[in-house]
C-alpha positions as CSV (number, residue, x, y, z in Angstrom):
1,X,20.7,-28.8,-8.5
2,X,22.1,-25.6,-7.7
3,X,21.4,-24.0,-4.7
4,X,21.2,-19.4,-4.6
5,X,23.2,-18.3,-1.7
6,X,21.9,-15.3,-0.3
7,X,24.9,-13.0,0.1
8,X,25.4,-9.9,1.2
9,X,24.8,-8.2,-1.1
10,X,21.4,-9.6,-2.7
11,X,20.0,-8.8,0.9
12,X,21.6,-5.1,1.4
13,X,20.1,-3.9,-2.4
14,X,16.6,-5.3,-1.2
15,X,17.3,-3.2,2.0
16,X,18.8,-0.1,-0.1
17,X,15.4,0.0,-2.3
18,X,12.9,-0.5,0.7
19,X,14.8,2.6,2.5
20,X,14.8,4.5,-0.4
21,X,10.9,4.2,-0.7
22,X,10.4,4.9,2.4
23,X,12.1,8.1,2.2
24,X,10.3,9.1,-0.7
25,X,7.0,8.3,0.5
26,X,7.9,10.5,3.7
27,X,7.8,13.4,2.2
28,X,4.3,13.0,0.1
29,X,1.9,15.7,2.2
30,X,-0.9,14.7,3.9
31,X,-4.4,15.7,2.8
32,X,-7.5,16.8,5.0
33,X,-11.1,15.0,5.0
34,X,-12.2,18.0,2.9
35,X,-9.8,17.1,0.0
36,X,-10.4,13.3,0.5
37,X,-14.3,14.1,-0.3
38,X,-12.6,16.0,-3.4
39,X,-10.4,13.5,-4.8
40,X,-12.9,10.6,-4.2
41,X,-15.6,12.8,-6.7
42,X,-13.1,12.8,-9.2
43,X,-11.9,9.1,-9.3
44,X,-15.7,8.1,-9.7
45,X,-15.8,10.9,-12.8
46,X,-12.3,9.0,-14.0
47,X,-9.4,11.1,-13.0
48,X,-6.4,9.1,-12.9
49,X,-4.3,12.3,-11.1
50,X,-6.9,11.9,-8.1
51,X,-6.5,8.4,-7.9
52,X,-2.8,8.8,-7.8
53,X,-3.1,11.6,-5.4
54,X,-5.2,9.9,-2.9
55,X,-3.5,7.0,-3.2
56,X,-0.1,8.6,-2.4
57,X,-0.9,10.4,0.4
58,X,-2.0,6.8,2.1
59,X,1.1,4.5,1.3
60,X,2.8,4.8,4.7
61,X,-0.4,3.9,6.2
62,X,0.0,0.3,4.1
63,X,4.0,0.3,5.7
64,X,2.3,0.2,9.0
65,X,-0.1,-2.2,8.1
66,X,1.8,-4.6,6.4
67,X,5.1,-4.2,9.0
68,X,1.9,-6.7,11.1
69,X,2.3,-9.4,8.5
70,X,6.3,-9.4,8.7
71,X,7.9,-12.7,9.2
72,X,4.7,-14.9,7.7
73,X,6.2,-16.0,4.1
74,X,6.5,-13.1,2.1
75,X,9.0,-10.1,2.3
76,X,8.4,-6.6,3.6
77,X,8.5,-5.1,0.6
78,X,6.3,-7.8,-1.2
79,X,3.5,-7.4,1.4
80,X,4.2,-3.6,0.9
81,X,3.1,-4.4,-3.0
82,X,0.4,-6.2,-1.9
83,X,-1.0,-3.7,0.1
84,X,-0.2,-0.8,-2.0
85,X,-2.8,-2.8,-4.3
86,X,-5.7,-2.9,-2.4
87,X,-5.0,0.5,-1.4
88,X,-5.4,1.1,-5.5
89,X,-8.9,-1.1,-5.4
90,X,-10.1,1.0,-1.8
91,X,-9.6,4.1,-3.8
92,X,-11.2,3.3,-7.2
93,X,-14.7,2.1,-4.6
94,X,-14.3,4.3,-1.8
95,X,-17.8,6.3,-1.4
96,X,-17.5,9.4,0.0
97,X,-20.7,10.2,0.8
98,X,-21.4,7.8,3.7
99,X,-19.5,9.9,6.0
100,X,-16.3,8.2,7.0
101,X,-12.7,9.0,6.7
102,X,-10.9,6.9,3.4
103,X,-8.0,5.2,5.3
104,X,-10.9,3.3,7.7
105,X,-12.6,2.2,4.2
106,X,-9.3,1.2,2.9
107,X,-7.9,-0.8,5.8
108,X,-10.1,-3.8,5.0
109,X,-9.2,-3.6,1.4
110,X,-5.1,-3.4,2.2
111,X,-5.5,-6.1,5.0
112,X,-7.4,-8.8,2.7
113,X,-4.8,-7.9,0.2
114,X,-1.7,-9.0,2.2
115,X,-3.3,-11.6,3.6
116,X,-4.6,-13.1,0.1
117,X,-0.9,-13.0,-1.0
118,X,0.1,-14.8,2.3
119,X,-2.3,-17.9,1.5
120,X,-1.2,-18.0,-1.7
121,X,2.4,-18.3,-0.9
122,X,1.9,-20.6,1.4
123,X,0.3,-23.2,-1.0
């Protein structure tokens, strides 16, 4: 059976494509509680531009998160995926109107997330 070396290069595109996203995700602007409200009323009404909105505006929030996970099976940029996706779930059942901020609603969602993928890896 053949065996993959990991050269070099496989490793520095991985790296290359990470940084890149990182960039990019740096210069998305922040938005304020008030706008938050704003773009939570419209995701429940169906806008797909709020969704993407709100959910832009919190992806370096899941870099910090899942950098905590690093080193436990999976990749930095796969447990970036996986928390980018319960960042998507957060968003579409965040409820605005019990008074607290989105990213402390979504937290739970982007942690559970990760840490599904992480059991299932490890199976």
């Amino acid at each position: 059976m053949r065996q993959l070396k990991i050269t070099q290069s496989i490793t520095n595109r991985e790296s290359q494509s990470l940084d890149k996203y990182l960039h990019e995700i740096g210069k998305v602007d922040l938005i304020t509680a008030e706008e938050e409200v704003i773009l939570a009323q419209k995701i429940r009404e169906g806008d797909q531009a709020a969704l993407e909105r709100l959910t832009k505006t919190n992806l370096r929030f899941v870099v910090s998160v899942a950098k905590q996970y690093q080193n436990q099976g999976l990749t930095l940029g796969d447990l970036i995926n996986e928390g980018n996706l319960g960042l998507i779930k957060a968003a579409k059942r965040f409820d605005e109107t019990k008074g607290f901020k989105f990213i402390s609603y979504a937290v739970w969602w982007i942690r559970q997330s990760i840490l599904q993928a992480i059991a299932e890896q490890s199976r």
